[in-house]
DRENROGU-799844 format. One line per 8 residues: number of its first residue (from 1); their letters; for each residue x, y, z of C-alpha. Coordinates in steps of 0.5 Angstrom, whole numbers, plus 2048, in hexadecimal, padded with zeros to 3 digits. Example, Ala and Ser with C-alpha at 12.3 -4.5 7.8 and 13.67 -1.06 7.14 Angstrom:
<nodes>
1 = AS = 819 7F7 810 ~ 81B 7FE 80E
</nodes>
This chain:
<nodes>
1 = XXXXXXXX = 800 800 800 ~ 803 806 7FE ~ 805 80C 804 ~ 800 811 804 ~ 802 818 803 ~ 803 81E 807 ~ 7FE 822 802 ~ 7F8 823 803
9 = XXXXXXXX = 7F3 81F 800 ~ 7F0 821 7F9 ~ 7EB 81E 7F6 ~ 7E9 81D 7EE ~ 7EA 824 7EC ~ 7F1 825 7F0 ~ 7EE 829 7F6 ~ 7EE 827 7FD
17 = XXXXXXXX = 7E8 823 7FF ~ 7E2 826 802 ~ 7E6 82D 801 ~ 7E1 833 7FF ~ 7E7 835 7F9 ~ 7E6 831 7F3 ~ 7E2 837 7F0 ~ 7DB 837 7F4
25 = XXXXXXXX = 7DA 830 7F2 ~ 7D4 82C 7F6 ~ 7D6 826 7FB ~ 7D3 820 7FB ~ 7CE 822 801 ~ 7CB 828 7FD ~ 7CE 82B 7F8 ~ 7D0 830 7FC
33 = XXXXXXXX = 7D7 834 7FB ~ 7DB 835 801 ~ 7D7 831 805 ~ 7DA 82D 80D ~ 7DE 825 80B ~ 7E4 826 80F ~ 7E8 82A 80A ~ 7E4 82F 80E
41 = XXXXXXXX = 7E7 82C 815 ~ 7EE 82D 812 ~ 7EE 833 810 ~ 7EC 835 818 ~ 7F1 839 81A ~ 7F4 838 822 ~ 7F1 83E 824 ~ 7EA 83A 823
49 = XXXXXXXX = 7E8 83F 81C ~ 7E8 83C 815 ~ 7EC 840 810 ~ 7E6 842 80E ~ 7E3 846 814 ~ 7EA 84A 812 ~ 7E6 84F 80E ~ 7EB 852 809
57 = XXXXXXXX = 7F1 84F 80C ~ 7F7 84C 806 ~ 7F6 845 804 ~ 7FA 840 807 ~ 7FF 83C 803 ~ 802 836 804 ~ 808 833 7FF ~ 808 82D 7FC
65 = XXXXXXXX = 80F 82C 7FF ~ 80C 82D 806 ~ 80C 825 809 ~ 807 826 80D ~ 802 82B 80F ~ 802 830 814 ~ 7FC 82E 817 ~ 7FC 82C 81F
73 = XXXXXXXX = 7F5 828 81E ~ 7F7 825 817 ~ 7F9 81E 81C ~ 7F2 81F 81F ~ 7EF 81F 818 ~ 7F2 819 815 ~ 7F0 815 81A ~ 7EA 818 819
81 = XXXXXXXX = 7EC 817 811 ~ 7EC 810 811 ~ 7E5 80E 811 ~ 7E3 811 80B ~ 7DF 80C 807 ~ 7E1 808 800 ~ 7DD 80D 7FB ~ 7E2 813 7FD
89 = XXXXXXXX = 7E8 80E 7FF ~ 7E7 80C 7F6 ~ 7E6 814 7F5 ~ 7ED 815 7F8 ~ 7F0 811 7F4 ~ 7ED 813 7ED ~ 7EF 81A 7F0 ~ 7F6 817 7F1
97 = XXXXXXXX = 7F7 816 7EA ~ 7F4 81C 7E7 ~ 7FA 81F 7EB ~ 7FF 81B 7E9 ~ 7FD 81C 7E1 ~ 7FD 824 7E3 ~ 803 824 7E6 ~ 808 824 7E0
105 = XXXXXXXX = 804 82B 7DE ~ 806 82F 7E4 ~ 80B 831 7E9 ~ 806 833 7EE ~ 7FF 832 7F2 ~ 7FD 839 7F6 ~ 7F8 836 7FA ~ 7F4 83C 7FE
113 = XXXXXXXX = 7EE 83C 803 ~ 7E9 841 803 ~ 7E4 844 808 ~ 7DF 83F 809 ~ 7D8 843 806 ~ 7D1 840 807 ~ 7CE 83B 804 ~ 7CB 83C 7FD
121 = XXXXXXXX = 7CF 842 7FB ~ 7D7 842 7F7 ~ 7DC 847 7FA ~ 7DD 84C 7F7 ~ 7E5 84C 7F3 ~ 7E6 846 7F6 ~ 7ED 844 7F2 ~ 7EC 83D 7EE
129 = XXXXXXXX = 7F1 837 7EE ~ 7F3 836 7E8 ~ 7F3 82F 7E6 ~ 7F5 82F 7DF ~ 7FC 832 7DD ~ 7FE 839 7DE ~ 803 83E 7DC ~ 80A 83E 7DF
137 = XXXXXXXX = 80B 844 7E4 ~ 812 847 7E4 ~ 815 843 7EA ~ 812 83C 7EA ~ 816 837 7EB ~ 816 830 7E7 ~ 812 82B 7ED ~ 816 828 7F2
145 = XXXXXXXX = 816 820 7F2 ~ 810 81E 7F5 ~ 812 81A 7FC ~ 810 814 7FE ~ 80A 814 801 ~ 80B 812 80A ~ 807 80E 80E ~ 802 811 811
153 = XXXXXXXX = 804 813 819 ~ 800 80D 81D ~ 7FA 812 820 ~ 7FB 814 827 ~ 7F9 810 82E ~ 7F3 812 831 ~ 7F2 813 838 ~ 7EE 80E 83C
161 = XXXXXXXX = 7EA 810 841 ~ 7E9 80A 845 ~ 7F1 80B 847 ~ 7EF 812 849 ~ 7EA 810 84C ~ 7EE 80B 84F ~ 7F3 80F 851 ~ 7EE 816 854
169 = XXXXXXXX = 7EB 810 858 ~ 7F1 80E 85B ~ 7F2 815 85C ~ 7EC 816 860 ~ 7ED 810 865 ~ 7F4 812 867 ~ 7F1 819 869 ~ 7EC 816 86D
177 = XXXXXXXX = 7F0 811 870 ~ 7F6 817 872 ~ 7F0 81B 875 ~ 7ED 815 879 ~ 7F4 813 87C ~ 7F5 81A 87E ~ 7EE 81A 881 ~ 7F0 813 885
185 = XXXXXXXX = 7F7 817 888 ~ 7F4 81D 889 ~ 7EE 819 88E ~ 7F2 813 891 ~ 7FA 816 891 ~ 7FA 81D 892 ~ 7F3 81E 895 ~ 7F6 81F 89D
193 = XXXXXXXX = 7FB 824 899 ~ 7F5 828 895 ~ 7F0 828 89C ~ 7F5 82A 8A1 ~ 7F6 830 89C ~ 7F0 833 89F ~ 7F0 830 8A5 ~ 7F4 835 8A9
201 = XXXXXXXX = 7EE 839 8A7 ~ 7E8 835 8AB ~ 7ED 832 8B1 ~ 7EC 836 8B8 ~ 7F1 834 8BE ~ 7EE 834 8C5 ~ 7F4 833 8CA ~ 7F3 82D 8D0
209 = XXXXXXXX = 7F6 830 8D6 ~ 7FA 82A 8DA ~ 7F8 82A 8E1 ~ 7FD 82D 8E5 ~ 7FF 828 8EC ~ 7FE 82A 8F3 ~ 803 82D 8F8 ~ 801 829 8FE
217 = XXXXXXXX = 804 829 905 ~ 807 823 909 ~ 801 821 90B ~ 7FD 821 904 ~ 7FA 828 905 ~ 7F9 82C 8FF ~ 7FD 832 900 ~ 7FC 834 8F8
225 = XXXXXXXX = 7F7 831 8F3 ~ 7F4 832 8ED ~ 7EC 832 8EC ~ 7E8 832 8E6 ~ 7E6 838 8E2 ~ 7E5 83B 8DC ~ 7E9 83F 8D7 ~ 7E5 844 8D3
233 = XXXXXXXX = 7E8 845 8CC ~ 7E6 84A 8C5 ~ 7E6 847 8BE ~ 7E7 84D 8BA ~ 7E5 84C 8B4 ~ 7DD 84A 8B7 ~ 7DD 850 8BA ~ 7D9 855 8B8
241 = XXXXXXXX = 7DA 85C 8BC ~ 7DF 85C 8C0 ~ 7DF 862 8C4 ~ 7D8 860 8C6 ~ 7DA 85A 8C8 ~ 7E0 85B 8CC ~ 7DB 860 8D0 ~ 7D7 85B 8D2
249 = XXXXXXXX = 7DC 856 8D4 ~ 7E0 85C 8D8 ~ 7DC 85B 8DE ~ 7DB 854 8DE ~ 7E2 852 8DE ~ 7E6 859 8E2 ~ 7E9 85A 8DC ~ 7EA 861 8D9
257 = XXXXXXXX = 7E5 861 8D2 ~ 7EC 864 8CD ~ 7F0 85E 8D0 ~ 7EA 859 8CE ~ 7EA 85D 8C8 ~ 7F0 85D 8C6 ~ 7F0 855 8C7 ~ 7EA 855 8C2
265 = XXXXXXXX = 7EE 858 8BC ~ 7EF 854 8B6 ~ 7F6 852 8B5 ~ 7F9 84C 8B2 ~ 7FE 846 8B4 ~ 805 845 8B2 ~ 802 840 8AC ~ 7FE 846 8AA
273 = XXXXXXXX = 7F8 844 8AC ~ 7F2 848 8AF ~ 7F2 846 8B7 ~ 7EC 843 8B9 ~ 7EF 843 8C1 ~ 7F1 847 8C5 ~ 7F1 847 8CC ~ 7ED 84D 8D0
281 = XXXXXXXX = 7EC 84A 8D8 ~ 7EF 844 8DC ~ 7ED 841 8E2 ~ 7E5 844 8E1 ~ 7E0 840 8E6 ~ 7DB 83B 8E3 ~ 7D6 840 8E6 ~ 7D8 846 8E2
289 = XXXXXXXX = 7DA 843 8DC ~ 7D3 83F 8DC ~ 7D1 848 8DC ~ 7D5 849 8D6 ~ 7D2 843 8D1 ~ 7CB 846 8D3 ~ 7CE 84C 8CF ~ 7CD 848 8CA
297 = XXXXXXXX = 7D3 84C 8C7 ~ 7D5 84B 8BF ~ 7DD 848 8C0 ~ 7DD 848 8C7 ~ 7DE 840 8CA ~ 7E1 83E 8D0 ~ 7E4 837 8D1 ~ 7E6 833 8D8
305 = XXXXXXXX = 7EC 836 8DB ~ 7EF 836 8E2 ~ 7F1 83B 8E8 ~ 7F6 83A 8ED ~ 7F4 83B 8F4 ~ 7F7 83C 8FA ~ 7F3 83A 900 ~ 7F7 83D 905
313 = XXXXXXXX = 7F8 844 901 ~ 7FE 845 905 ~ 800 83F 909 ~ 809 83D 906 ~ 807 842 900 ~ 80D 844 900 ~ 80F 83D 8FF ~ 80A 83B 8FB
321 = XXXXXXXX = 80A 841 8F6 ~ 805 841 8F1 ~ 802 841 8E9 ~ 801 845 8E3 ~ 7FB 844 8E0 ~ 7FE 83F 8DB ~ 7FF 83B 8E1 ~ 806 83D 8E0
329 = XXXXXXXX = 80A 83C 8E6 ~ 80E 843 8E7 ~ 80F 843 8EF ~ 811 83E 8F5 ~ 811 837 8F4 ~ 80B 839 8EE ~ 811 83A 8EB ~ 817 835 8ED
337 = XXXXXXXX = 813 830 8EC ~ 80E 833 8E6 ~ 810 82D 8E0 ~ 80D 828 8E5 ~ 807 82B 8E7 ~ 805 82E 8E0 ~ 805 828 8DC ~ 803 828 8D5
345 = XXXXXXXX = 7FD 82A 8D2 ~ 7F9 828 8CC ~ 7F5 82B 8C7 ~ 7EF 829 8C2 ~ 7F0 82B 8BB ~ 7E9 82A 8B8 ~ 7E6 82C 8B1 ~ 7E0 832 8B1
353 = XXXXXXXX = 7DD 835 8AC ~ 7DD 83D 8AA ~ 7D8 843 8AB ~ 7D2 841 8AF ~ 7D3 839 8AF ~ 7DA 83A 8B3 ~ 7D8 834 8B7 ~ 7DC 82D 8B7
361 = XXXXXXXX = 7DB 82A 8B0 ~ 7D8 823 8B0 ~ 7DC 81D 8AE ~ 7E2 823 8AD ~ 7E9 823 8B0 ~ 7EA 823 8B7 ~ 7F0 820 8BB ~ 7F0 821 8C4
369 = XXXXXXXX = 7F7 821 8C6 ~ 7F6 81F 8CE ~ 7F8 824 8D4 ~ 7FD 820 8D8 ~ 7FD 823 8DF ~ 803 824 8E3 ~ 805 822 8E9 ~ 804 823 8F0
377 = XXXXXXXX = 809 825 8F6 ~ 809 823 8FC ~ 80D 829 901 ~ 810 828 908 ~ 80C 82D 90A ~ 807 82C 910 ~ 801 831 90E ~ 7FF 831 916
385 = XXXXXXXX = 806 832 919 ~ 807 838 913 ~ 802 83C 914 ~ 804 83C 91C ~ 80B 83E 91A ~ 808 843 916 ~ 804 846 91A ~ 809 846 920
393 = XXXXXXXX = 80E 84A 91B ~ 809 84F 918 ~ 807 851 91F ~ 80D 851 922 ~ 810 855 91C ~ 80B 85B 91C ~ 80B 85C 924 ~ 813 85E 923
401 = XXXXXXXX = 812 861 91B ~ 816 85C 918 ~ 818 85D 911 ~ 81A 855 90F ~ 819 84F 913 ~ 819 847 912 ~ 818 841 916 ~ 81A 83A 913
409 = XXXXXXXX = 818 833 917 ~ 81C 82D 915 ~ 81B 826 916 ~ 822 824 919 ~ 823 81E 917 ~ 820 81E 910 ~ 822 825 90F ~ 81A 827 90C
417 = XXXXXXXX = 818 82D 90D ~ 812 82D 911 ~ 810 835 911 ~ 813 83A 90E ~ 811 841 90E ~ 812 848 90B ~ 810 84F 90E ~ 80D 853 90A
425 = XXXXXXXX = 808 84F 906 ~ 803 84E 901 ~ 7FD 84C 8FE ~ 7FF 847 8FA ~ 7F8 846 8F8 ~ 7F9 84D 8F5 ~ 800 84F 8F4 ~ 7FF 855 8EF
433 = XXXXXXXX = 7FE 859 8F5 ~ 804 858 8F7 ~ 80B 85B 8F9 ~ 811 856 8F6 ~ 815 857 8FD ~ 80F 854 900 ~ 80F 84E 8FB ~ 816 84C 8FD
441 = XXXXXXXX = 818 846 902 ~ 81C 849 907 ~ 81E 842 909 ~ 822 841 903 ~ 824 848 900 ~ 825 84C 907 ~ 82D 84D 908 ~ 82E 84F 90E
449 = XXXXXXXX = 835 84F 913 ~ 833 84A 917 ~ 836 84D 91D ~ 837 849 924 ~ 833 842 921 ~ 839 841 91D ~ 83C 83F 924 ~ 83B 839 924
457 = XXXXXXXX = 83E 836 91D ~ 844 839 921 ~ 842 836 927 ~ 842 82F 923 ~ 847 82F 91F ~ 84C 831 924 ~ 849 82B 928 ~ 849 826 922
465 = XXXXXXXX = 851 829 921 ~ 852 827 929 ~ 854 82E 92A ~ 84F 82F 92F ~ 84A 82A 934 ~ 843 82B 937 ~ 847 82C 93D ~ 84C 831 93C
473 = XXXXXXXX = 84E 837 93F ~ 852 83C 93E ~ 853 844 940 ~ 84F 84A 93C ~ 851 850 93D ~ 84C 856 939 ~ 84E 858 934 ~ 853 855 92E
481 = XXXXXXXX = 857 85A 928 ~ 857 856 921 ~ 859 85B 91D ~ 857 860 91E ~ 850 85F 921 ~ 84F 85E 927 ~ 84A 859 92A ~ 847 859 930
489 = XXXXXXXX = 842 855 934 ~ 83B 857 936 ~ 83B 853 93C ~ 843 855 93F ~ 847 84E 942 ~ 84C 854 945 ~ 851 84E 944 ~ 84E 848 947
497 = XXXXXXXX = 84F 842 946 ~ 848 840 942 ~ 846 839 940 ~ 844 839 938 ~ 83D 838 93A ~ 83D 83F 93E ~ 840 841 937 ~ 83A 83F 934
505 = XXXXXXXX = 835 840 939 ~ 838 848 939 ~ 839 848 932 ~ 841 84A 933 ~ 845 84C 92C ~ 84B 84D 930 ~ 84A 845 932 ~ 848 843 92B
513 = XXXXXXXX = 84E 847 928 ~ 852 844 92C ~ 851 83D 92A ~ 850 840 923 ~ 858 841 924 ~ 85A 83A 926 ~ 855 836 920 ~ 858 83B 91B
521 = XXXXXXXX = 854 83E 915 ~ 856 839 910 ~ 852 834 915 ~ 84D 839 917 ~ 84B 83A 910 ~ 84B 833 90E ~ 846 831 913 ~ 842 837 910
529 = XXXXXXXX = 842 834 90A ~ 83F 82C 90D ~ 83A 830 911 ~ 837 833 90A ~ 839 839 909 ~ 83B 83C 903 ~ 836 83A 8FF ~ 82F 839 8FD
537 = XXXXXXXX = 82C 832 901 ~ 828 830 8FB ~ 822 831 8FF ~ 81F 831 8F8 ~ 81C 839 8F9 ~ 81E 83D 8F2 ~ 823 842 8F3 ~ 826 840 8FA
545 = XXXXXXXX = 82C 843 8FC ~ 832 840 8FE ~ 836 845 902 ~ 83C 847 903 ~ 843 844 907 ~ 84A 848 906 ~ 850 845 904 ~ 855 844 90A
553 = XXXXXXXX = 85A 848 904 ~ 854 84E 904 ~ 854 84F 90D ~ 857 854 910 ~ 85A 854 917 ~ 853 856 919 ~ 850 850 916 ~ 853 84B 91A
561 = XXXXXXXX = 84E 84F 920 ~ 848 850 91A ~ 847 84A 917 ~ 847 845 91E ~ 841 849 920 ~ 83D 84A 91A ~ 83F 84F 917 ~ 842 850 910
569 = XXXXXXXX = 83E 84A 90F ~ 838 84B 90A ~ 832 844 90B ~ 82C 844 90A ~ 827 842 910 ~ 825 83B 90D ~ 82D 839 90D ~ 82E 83C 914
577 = XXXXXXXX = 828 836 916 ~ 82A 831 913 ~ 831 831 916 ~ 82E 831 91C ~ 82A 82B 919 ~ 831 828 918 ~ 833 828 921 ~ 82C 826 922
585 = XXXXXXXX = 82C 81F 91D ~ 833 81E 921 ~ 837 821 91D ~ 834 81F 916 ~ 832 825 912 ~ 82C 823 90D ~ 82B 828 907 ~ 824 82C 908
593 = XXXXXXXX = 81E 82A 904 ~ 817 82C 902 ~ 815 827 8FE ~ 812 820 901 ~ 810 81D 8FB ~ 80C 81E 8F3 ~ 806 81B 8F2 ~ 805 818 8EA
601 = XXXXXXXX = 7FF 81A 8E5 ~ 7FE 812 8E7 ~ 7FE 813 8EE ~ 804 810 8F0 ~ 808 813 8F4 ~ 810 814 8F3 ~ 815 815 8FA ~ 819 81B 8F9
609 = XXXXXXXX = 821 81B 8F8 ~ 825 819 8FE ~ 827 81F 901 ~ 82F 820 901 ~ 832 81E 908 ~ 839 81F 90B ~ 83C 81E 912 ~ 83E 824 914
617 = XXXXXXXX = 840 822 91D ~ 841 81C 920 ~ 83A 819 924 ~ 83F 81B 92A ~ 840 822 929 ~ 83A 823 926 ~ 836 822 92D ~ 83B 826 931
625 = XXXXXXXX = 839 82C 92C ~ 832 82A 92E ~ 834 82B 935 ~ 838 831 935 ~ 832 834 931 ~ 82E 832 936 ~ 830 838 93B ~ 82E 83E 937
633 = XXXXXXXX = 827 83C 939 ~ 828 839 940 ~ 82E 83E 943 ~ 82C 844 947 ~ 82C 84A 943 ~ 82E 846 93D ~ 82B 849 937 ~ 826 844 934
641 = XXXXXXXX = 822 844 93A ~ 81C 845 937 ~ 81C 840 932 ~ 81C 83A 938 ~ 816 836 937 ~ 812 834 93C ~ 813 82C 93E ~ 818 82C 937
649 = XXXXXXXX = 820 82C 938 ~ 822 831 933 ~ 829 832 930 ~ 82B 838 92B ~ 82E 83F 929 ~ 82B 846 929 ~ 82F 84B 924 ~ 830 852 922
657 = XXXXXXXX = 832 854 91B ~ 830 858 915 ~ 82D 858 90F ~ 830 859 909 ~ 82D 85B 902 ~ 832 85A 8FC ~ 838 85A 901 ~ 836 860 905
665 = XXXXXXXX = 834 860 90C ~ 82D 863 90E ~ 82B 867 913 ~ 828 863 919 ~ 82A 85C 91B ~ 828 856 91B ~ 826 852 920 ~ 825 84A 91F
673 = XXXXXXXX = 825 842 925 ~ 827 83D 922 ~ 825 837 926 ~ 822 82F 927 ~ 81D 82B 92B ~ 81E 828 92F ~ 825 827 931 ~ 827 822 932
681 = XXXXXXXX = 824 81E 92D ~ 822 823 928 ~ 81C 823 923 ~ 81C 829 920 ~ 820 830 91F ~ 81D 836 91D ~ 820 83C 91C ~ 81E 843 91C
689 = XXXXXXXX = 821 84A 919 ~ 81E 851 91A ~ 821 857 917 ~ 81E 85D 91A ~ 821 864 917 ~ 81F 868 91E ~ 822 861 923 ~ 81F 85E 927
697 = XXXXXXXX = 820 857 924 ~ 822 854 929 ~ 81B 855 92D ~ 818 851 927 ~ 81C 84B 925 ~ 81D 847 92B ~ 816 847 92E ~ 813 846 927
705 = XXXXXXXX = 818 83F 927 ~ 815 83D 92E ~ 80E 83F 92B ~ 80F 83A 924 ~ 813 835 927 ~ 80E 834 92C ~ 808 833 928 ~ 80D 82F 923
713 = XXXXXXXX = 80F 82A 928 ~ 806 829 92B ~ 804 829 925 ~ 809 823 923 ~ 808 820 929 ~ 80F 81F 92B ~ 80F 81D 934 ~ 812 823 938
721 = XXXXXXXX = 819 822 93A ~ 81B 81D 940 ~ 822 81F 941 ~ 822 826 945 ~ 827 82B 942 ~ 82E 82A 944 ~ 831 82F 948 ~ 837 834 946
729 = XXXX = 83C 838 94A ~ 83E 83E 946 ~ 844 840 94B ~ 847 839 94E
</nodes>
């Protein structure tokens, strides 16, 4: 089969199948010139307009030498060309040979395209083809060799729809498929991340304040306690007029009406969420915060809380101090003791609704952490036997005007402090109209110079040393030169022979300086130190003072006079009572305590810590200096006559010194008994200390003893004395 050519398709005439060209003639549908065949559809330009819908444009040509034509849709239209019938496949090739019999005759076929013009009617000065020969123009040239004629392009693959379909299909599904799985994460893995995102916003926190423990006495009487109440507390973002609920609550809760205002402002947490708590009071009765919910006021809420009080109001306020509002301990042993009385408190996070459905959300998030309650402690204190000492020292302290005065109790065999009172004092139960001075412990923070009490740790050392006996006796004069200072006897020997008793018994410093000199100042200090002085006792009272000893390379020629008579030595009032609990407990010194035990959340109760023990004299000497100390309340004229208790054997030391403040002596003097009952089996030491700016003192502090160790040893019920007193001689 011969290849088909690239020239149009002609028919028997020589012009191109179904074209309008070959003079007007008419096709086989009608005759008509001019009219559709798909020569019409070739002469389509791309622009989507026939040659012919160009109006006067110029006619276009194509050369026979053009291999093929220039029309992009000539593939389309031979495919479409490839199902014509038998009748004009015959025509085309009757129009074949027609072409090649005219071929010798001419150089050139022009073919043109004109506008297409209704049906029926000729354009006018349409050129015609000539298909005869024709005159030679100048310049045209002989025929070029015909080409052999090329197969036809294979005609181009249409799409298939069904793969696109297929494919827009699949498409779809993995859109979906993506969607869903996203869907599924955002539901199940990443759900607490996107509820917690406005969690924040719905939460409210109410704290659960822990129960704070008790403070009981020696016999399980709350000396400190905790009772139910409510605290009262605004949410800002509820309420809805602030100075006028501020006003209604200022009289409710004894609170100016600004503070409250200023509480009930909006302010926002460090996280930068609006606060929904704020506190306004503490510590409200149940009855008046019942007063306050009946309001009925938007944003105001009151929850439980406790207050702490204190039964006795100033019974050991001084000792047992007192809390903020927070139940904090600030003072005392509130505050020594606050991390095992507080304990830990809990609180409960729940999930609310906003605006007028701020309520617990049912079914929403809510988590309660527990308060743990703290603990309780157990003193050594003994509620009745203070309230006595209290009471003897504020009397006896407002009849000689006194500034400062402290009274201390001990337990001689086990150290425990039984009372320990303090003058002035306060109301623990409501401390902000307080001094600071009246809140202090005057036992453990009152440095004095302890003055002639101090006699008797040189009395003992010098006994333990061998350098003195119960029954030594040696000449005193009235006075003795150190320095220079000269220290004289109140009670003049006038050079007698004086037995060491008489010395005690008179308080001579002559006597005592004198045994001062053989013991030695490194020995007398070293016995300062064993008795406790010099530091804190660890009574377990914060801020306790620890007094002050001087280094033997710091005395003076006057100290070797000084210091064996209480002087240029500072200690506290509870230092002084437990070196004399040390002669009393046959020589073994007990550091002082106040603590008994603490009582757990579970109610077991735990012992306190071993108090530290050492020996300081022998058993022996010990009861010598007992025997010795004895005289000051039996000798005629002795200066401890007035603290004898009837029906008791009594030993102790009064003494004179000064107060001192930050190191500088105060005006006045201060007066002080040191002594133990009964004497020769002794229970209990009581130690008494009075500084009075006018003097008189001494006036104060041995009856004072006499009144407190009497009731002591009643109320204790310990058997009066069945040994009578021994007797002294002063002069032998």
């Amino acid at each position: 089969m011969p290849s088909r050519s690239d020239e149009p398709r002609r028919d028997a005439t020589g012009s191109r199948r179904g074209s309008s060209r070959n003079g007007g003639a008419p096709d086989e549908r009608g005759g008509e010139p001019g009219i559709g065949g798909i020569s019409d559809a070739r002469a389509y330009t791309p622009r989507g307009r026939t040659v012919r819908d160009g109006g006067g444009r110029a006619e276009q040509r194509r050369s026979p030498r053009t291999s093929r034509t220039q029309d992009p849709f000539r593939p389309a239209l031979q495919v479409l060309d490839g199902g014509r019938s038998a009748a004009t496949r015959a025509g085309a090739r009757s129009g074949a040979a027609s072409r090649r019999e005219s071929t010798a005759g001419r150089t050139t076929v022009v073919r043109t395209v004109t506008d297409r013009t209704p049906r029926g009617e000729a354009p006018a000065g349409t050129p015609r083809r000539r298909v005869g020969g024709r005159e030679p123009r100048r310049g045209d040239r002989p025929a070029a060799p015909r080409r052999p004629a090329r197969k036809a392009p294979r005609p181009p693959r249409l799409a298939d729809p069904g793969r696109r379909l297929r494919l827009g299909t699949a498409l779809a599904l993995a859109l979906f498929v993506a969607i869903g799985v996203r869907l599924v994460v955002l539901q199940t893995v990443d759900t607490p991340a996107y509820a917690d995102g406005g969690m924040a916003d719905r939460l409210r926190t109410v704290p659960l304040p822990a129960p704070r423990g008790a403070i009981f006495d020696r016999d399980g009487a709350a000396l400190a306690h905790s009772v139910e109440a409510r605290y009262v507390y605004a949410d800002p973002t509820r309420i809805e007029d602030i100075p006028a609920t501020a006003q209604t609550l200022s009289p409710l809760l004894g609170m100016p009406a600004s503070d409250l205002a200023e509480k009930m402002k909006p302010r926002k947490r460090i996280s930068g969420v609006d606060s929904q708590f704020e506190y306004l009071a503490r510590g409200v009765t149940v009855a008046r915060a019942r007063e306050i919910m009946e309001l009925g006021l938007p944003g105001i809420a009151v929850h439980r809380d406790e207050r702490r009080e204190v039964p006795g109001g100033d019974l050991a306020a001084n000792l047992i101090g007192f809390t903020s509002l927070d139940m904090v301990g600030l003072e005392g042993l509130e505050a020594r003791y606050d991390d095992l009385l507080h304990g830990e408190d809990g609180q409960r996070v729940f999930e609310v609704g906003l605006g007028a459905l701020a309520a617990p959300i049912p079914g929403g998030y809510s988590r309660t952490t527990k308060a743990k309650p703290g603990s309780s402690i157990v003193l050594t204190i003994d509620r009745d036997l203070q309230y006595t000492v209290q009471r003897i020292l504020s009397e006896r302290m407002k009849a000689v005007q006194g500034s400062t005065g402290a009274a201390v109790v001990l337990d001689a065999r086990t150290g425990e402090v039984l009372a320990q009172a303090s003058h002035p004092t306060y109301n623990a139960a409501k401390p902000q109209a307080s001094d600071p001075t009246d809140r202090e412990d005057a036992a453990t923070s009152f440095i004095v110079d302890p003055g002639s009490v101090h006699k008797a740790i040189t009395f003992g050392a010098a006994l333990q040393e061998g350098v003195i006996t119960k029954d030594t006796v040696f000449p005193v004069s009235n006075g003795i030169r150190k320095g220079d200072t000269w220290f004289r006897d109140t009670f003049p020997a006038n050079g007698k022979r004086m037995s060491v008793a008489g010395m005690m018994a008179h308080s001579s410093n002559v006597g005592t300086i004198q045994i001062a000199d053989q013991l030695g100042p490194e020995r007398l200090l070293d016995y300062q130190q064993r008795f406790g002085l010099g530091k804190p006792t660890g009574v377990g009272m914060p801020g306790e003072a620890g007094g002050r000893l001087l280094p033997v390379q710091e005395w003076s020629e006057s100290s070797h006079g000084s210091v064996p008579i209480g002087h240029s030595v500072d200690a506290t009032p509870l230092q002084m009572a437990a070196a004399y609990a040390a002669i009393a407990n046959d020589g073994t010194y007990v550091q002082p305590r106040l603590v008994k035990e603490t009582i757990g959340p579970d109610g077991k109760p735990t012992p306190a810590e071993e108090p530290v023990t050492r020996q300081v004299l022998s058993p022996k000497n010990a009861a010598e200096l007992r025997h010795i100390l004895e005289a000051v309340t039996t000798v005629d004229n002795a200066t401890g006559l007035s603290a004898a208790v009837p029906g008791y054997r009594v030993a102790g030391k009064t003494g004179t010194g000064w107060r001192l403040v930050e190191g500088k002596k105060q005006p006045g003097e201060v007066a002080s008994f040191i002594g133990m009952a009964p004497a020769d089996k002794p229970q209990y030491v009581i130690a008494v200390f009075v500084h009075s700016p006018s003097g008189g003192g001494g006036r104060v502090a041995a009856p004072a003893f006499k009144e407190m160790m009497t009731f002591a040893l009643r109320h204790f019920r310990v058997p009066p004395s069945s040994d009578p007193a021994p007797k002294f001689t002063v002069f032998p």
